[in-house]
PAZAPA-4460 file (N, C-alpha, C; in steps of 0.05 Angstrom, whole numbers, plus 32768, in hexadecimal, padded with zeros to 4 digits):
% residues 101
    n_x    n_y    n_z   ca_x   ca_y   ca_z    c_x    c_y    c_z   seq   type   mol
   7D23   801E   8133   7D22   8004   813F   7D31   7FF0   812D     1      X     A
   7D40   7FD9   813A   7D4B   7FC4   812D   7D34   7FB3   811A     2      X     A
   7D3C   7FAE   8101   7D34   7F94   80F8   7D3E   7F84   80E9     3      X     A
   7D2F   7F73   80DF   7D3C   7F5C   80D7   7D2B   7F52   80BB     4      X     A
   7D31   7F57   80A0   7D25   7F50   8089   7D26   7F3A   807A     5      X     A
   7D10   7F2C   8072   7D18   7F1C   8057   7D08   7F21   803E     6      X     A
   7D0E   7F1C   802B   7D0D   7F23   8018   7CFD   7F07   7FFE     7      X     A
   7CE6   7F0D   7FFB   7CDF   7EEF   7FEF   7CDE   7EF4   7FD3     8      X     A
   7CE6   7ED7   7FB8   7CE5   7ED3   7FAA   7CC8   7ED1   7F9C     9      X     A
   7CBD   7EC6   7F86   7CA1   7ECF   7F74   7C9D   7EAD   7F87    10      X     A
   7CAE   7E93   7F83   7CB1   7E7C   7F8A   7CAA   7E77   7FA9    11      X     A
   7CAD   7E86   7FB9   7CA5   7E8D   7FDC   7CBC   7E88   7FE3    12      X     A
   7CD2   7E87   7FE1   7CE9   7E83   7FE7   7CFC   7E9A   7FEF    13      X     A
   7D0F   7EA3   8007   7D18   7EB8   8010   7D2D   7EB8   7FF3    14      X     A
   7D34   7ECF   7FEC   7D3F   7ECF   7FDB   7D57   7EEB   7FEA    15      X     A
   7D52   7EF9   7FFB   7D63   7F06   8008   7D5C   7F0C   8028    16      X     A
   7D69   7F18   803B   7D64   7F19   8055   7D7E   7F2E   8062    17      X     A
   7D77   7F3B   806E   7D8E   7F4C   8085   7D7B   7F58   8098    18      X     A
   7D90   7F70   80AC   7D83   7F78   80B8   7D84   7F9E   80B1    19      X     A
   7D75   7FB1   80C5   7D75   7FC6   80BC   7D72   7FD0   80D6    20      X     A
   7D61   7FEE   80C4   7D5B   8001   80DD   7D3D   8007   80D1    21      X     A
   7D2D   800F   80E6   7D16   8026   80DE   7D1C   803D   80DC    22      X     A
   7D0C   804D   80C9   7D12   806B   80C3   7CF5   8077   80D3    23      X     A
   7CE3   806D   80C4   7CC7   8070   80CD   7CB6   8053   80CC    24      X     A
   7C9D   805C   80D7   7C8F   803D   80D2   7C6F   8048   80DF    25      X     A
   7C59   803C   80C8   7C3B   8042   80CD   7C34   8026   80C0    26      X     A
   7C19   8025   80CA   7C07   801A   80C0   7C05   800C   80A9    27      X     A
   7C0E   8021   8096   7C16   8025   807E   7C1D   8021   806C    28      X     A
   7C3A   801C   8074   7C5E   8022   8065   7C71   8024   807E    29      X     A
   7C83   801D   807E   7CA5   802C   8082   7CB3   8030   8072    30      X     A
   7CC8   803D   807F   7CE3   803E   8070   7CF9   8030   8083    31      X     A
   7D04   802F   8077   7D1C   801F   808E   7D3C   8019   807C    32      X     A
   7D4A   801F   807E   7D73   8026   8082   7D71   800A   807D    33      X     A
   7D89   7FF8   8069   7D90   7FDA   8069   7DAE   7FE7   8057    34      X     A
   7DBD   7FCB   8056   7DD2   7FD6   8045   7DD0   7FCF   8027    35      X     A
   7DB7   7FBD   8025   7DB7   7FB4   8002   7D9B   7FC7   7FF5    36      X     A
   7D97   7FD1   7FDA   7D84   7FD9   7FD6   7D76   7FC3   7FC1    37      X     A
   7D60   7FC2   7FD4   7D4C   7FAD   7FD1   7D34   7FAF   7FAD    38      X     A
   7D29   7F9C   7FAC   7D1B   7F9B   7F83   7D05   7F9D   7F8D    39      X     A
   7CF7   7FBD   7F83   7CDE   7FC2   7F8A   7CCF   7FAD   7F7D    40      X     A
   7CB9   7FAE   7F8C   7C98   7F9F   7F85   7CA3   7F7B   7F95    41      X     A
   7CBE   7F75   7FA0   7CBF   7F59   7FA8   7CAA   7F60   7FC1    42      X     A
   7CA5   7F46   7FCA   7C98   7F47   7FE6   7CB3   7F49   8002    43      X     A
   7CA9   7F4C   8018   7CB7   7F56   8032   7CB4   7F50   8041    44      X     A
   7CBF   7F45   8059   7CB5   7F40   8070   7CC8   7F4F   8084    45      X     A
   7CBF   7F6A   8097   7CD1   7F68   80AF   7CC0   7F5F   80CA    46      X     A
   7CDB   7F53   80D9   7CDE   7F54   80EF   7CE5   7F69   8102    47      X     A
   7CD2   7F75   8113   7CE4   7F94   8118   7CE4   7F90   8139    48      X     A
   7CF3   7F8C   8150   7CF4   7F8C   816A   7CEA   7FAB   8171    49      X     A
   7CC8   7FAA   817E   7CB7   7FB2   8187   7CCA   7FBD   81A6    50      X     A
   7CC4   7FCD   81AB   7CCB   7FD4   81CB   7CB1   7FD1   81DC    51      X     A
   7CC6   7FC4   81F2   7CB1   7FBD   820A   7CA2   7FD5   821D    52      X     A
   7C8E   7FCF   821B   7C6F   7FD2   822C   7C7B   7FD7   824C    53      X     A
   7C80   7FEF   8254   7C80   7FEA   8277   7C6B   7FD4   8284    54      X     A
   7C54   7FCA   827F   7C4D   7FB9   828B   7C51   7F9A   8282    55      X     A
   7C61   7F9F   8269   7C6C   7F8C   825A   7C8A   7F79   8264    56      X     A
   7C82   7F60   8269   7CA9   7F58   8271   7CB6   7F4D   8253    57      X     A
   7CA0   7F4C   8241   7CAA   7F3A   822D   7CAC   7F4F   8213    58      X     A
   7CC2   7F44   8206   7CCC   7F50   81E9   7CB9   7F4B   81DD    59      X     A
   7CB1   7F5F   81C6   7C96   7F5F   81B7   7CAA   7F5E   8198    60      X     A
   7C99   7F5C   817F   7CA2   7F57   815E   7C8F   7F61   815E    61      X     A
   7C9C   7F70   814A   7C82   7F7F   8135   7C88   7F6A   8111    62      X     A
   7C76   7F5D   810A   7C7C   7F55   80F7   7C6D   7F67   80DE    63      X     A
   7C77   7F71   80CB   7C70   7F80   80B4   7C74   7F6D   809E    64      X     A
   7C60   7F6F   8086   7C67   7F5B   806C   7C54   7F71   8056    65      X     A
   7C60   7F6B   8049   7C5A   7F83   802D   7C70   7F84   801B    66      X     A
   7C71   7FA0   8007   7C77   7F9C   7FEE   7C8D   7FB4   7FEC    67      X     A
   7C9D   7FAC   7FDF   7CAC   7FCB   7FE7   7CAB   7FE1   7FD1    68      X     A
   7CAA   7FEF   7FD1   7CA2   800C   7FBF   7CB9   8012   7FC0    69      X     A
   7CCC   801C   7FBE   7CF0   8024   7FAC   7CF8   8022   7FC8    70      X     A
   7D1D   801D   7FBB   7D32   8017   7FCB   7D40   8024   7FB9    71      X     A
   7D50   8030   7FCD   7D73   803F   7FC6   7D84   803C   7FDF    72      X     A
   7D9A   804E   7FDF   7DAB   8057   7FF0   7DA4   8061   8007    73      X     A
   7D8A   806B   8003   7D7E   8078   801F   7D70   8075   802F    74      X     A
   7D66   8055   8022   7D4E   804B   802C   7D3F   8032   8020    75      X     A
   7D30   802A   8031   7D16   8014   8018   7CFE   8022   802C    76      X     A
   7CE4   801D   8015   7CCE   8033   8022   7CBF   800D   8018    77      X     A
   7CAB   8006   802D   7CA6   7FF5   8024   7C82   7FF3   802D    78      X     A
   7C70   7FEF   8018   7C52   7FF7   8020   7C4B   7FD6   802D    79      X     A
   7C45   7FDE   8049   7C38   7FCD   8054   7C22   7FC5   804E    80      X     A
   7C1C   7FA4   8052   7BFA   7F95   804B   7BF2   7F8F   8065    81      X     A
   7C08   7F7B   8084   7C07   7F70   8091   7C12   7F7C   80A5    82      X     A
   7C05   7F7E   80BC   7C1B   7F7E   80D4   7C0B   7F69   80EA    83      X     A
   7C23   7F61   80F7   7C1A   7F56   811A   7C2B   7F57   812A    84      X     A
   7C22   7F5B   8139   7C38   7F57   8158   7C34   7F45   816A    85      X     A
   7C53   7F31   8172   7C48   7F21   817A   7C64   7F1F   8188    86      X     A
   7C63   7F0B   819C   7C77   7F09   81A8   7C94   7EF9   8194    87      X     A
   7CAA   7EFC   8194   7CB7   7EED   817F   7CB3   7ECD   817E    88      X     A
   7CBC   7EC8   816D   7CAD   7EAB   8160   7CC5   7E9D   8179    89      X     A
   7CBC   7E7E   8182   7CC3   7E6E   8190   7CC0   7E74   81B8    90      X     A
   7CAE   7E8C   81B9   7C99   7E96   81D1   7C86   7E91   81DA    91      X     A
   7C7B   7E87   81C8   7C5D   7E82   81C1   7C46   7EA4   81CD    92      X     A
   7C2D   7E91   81D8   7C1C   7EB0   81DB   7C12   7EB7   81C5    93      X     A
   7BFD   7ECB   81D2   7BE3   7ECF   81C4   7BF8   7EE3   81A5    94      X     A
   7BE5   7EE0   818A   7BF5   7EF9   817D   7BD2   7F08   816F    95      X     A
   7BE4   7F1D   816C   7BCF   7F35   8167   7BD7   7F3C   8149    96      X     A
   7BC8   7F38   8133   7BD1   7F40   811E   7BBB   7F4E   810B    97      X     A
   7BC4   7F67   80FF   7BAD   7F79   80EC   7BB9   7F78   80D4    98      X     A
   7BA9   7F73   80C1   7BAC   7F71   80A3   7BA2   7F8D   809D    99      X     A
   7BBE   7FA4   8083   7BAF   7FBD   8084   7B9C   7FB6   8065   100      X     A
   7BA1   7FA2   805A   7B97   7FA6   803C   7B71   7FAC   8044   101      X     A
***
């Protein structure tokens, strides 16, 4: 699935951002394809476009935020704290969000 990363500073400030691919994705952790290799232990935020629900008309976000565990050439594997899904921001609607810590 498509997404869309940023990358925060110790200061809370984006300090990097692109977009990627998913490789895998749980609960958990992902991994996910970008073209820069990212500084383990920064914090993370993706944006990942969720596929729609047949009873669904509206585009869903999966938002993920956590920490990333190594980056190379082949990947960033990044251990999830946060996820929610919610419809993308400027939609409004209900959002559903589970904290895994």
């Amino acid at each position: 699935m498509h997404l869309f990363y940023r990358v925060f500073l110790k200061t809370g400030w984006v300090g990097l951002s692109g977009t990627g691919t998913t490789v895998n994705l749980s609960t958990g952790g992902m991994l996910f394809r970008c073209s820069a290799v990212l500084i383990p232990g920064m914090t993370i935020e993706a944006l990942i476009k969720w596929p729609v629900l047949a009873e669904s008309a509206h585009q869903m976000q999966l938002v993920a935020r956590g920490k990333i565990a190594r980056s190379s050439e082949q990947g960033t594997a990044v251990k999830i704290l946060y996820l929610e899904l919610r419809r993308p921001l400027g939609w409004g609607g209900a959002r559903n969000a589970t904290s895994t810590e």
